[in-house]
C-alpha positions as CSV (number, residue, x, y, z in Angstrom):
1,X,126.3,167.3,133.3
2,X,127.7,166.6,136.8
3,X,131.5,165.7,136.5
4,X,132.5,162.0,137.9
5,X,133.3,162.1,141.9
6,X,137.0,162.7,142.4
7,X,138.9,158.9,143.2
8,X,139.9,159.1,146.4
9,X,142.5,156.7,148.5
10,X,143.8,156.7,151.9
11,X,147.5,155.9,152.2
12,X,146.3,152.5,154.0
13,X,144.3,152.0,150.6
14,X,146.9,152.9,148.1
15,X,149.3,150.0,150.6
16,X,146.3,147.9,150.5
17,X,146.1,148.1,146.1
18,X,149.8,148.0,146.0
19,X,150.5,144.8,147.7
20,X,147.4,142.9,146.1
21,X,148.6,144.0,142.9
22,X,152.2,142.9,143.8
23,X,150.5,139.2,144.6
24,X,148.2,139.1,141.5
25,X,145.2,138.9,143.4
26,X,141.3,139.9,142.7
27,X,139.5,142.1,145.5
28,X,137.6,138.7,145.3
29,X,140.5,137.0,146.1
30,X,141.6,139.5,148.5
31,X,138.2,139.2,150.5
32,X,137.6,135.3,150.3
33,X,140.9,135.4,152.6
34,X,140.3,138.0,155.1
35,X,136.5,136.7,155.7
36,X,135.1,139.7,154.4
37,X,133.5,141.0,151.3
38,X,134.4,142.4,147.9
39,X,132.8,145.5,148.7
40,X,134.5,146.3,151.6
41,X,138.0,145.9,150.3
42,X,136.6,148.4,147.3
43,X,135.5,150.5,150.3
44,X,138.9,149.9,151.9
45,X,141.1,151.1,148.3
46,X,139.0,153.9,147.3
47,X,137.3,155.7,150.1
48,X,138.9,156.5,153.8
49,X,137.4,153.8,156.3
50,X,139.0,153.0,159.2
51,X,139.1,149.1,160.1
52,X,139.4,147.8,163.5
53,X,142.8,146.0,164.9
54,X,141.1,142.6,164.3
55,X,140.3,143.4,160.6
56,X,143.6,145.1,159.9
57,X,145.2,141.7,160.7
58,X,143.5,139.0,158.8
59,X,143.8,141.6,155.6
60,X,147.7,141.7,156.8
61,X,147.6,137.6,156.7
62,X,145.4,137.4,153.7
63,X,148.0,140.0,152.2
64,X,150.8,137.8,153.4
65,X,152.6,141.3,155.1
66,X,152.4,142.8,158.2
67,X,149.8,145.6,160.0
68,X,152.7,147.6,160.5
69,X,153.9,147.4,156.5
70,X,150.0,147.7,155.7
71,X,150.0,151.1,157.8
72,X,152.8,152.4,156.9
73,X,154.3,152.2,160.5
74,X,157.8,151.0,159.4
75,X,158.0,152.9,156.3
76,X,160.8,155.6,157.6
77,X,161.9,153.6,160.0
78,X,165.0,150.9,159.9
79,X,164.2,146.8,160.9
80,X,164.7,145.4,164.3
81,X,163.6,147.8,167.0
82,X,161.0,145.0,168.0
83,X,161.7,142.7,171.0
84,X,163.0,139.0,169.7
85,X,160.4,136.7,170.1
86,X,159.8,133.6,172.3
87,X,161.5,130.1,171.5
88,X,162.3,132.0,168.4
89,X,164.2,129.7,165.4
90,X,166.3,130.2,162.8
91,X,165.9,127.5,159.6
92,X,167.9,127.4,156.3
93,X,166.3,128.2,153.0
94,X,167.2,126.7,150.0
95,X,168.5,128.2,147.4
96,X,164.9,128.0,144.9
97,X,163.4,129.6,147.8
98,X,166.0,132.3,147.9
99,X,165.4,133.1,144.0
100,X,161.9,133.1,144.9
101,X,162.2,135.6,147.4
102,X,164.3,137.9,145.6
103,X,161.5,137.2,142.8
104,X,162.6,139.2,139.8
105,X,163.4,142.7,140.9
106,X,163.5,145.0,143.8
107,X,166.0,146.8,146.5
108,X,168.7,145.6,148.1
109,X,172.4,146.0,148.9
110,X,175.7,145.2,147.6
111,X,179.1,145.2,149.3
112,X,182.1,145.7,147.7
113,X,185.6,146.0,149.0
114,X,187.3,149.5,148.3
115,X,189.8,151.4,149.2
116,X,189.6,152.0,152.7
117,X,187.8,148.8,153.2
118,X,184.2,146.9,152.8
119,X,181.8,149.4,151.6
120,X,178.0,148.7,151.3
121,X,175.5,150.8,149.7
122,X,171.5,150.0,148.3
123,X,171.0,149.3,144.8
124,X,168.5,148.4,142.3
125,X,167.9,145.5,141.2
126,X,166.6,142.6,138.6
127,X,166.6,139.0,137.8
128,X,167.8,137.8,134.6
129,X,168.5,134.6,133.4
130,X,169.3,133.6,136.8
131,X,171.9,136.2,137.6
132,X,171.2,139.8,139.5
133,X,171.8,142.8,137.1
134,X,172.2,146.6,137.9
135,X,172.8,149.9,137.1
136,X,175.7,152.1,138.3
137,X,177.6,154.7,137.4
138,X,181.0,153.2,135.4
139,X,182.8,155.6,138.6
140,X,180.7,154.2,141.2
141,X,182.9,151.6,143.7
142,X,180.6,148.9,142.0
143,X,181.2,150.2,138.4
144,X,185.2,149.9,139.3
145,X,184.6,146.4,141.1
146,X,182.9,144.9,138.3
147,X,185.5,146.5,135.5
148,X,188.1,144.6,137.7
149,X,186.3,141.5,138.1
150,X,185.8,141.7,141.4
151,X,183.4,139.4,144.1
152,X,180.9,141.0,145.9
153,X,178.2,140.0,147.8
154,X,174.3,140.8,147.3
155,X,172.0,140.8,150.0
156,X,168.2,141.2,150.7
157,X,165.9,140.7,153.4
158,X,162.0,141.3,155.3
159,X,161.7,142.2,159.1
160,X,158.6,141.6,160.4
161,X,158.8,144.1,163.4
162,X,154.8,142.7,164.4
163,X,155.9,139.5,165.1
164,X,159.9,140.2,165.3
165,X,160.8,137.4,162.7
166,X,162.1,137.7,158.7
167,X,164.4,136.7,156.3
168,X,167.7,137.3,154.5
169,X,169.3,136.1,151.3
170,X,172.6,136.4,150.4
171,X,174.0,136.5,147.2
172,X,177.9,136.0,146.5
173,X,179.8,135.8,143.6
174,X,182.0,137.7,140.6
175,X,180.7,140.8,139.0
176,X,181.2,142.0,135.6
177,X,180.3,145.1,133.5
178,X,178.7,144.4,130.3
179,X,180.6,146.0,127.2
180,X,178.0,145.0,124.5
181,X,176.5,147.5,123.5
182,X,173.2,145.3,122.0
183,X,173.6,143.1,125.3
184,X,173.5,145.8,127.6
185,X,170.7,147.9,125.7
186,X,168.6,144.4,126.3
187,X,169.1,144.3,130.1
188,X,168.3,148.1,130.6
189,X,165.5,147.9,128.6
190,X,164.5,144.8,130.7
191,X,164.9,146.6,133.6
192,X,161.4,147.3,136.3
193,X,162.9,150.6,136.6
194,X,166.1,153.3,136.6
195,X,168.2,153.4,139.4
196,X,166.4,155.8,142.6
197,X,169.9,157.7,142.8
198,X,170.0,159.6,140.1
199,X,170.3,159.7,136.4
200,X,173.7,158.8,134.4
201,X,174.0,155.5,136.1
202,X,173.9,153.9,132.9
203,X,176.7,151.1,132.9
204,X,175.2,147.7,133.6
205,X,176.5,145.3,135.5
206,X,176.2,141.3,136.4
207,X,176.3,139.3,139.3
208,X,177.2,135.8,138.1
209,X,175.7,133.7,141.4
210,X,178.8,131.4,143.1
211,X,176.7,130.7,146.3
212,X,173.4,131.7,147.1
213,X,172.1,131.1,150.6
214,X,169.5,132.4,153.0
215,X,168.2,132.4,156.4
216,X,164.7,132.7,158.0
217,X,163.4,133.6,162.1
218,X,160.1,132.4,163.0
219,X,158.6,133.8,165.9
220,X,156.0,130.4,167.3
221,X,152.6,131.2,167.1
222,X,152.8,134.7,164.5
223,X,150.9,133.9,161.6
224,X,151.7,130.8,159.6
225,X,153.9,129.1,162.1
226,X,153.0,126.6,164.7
227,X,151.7,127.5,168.1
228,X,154.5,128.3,170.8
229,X,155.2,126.0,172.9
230,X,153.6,125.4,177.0
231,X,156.4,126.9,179.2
């Protein structure tokens, strides 16, 4: 009996998967939006095919990312390289639209003041019960600023380096360890995943939200914006 053929993905198709996944969406779905068919995004997840530029970026829009995030251009890379764009504008987003962003888990970073000043480092991170809760080390400089009470700010954001716009949303407000034993188990265990450092970064901590706030760039014209306007 011949064995099953071996399930093969490109890196573009393992992106492609990913990000459906991450939206909840059908290959159906997936399709219906890029103006293509189901087969072809099967064909595009599980085999090596190599789709033109005009392709790449209606599955990028149907996708709601980018053609560089989809290829893994700006994956070791850091945001902002790109040019700014044209009659470029910042807007305000509210504060549901900031929660929303942040959804319920993800990467970001937090600064805290130390000894030798403002310190910043990434962190792991998930929503609960509308405040942000990690996982440090109880020596960490976020382990001591939470033990002491301590405000600190949160922040994550999106460059789109294709069209050079994105967003930022700041969190700011007191942190705290959690002591409980049962009320600490809870949060790890409702955790998406461990810390990326390393292991022993066991002591959880909570960002109580004073003042949330975010920001957005829109670059006329890139997908989902209005056209730019006649010189």
């Amino acid at each position: 009996m011949n064995s099953a053929a071996p399930h093969h993905m490109s890196d573009l198709g393992r992106r492609v998967e990913a990000r459906r996944a991450h939206l909840g969406l059908s290959r159906e779905e997936v399709a219906a939006r890029a103006g293509s068919t189901p087969g072809y995004i099967d064909l595009l997840e599980e085999q090596l095919p190599s789709p033109g530029i005009e392709f790449l970026v209606r599955l990028a829009n149907a996708l709601e990312t980018t053609v560089q995030d989809l290829t893994g251009y700006t994956a070791e890379f850091g945001p902002g390289r790109g040019r700014a764009a044209y009659h470029a504008r910042m807007d305000t987003i509210d504060e549901q639209e900031c929660w929303a962003l942040l959804a319920d888990h993800g990467v970001g970073r937090v600064a805290v003041t130390g000894s030798d000043g403002p310190e910043i480092y990434p962190v792991n991170y998930q929503v609960v019960g509308g405040e942000l809760v990690f996982m440090t080390a109880q020596d960490a400089p976020l382990g001591r600023a939470a033990a002491a009470g301590a405000a600190i700010a949160f922040e994550e954001d999106h460059a789109d380096e294709a069209f050079s716009q994105g967003w930022s949303v700041l969190v700011v407000g007191p942190a705290r360890t959690v002591s409980d034993p049962a009320a600490a188990r809870a949060l790890r265990e409702a955790a998406y995943s461990t810390p990326w450092a390393d292991e022993g970064r066991d002591t959880v901590v909570v960002l109580a939200p004073r003042r949330v706030t975010g920001r957005r760039v829109r670059a006329p014209g890139a997908p989902g914006t209005s056209p730019a306007p006649e010189s």
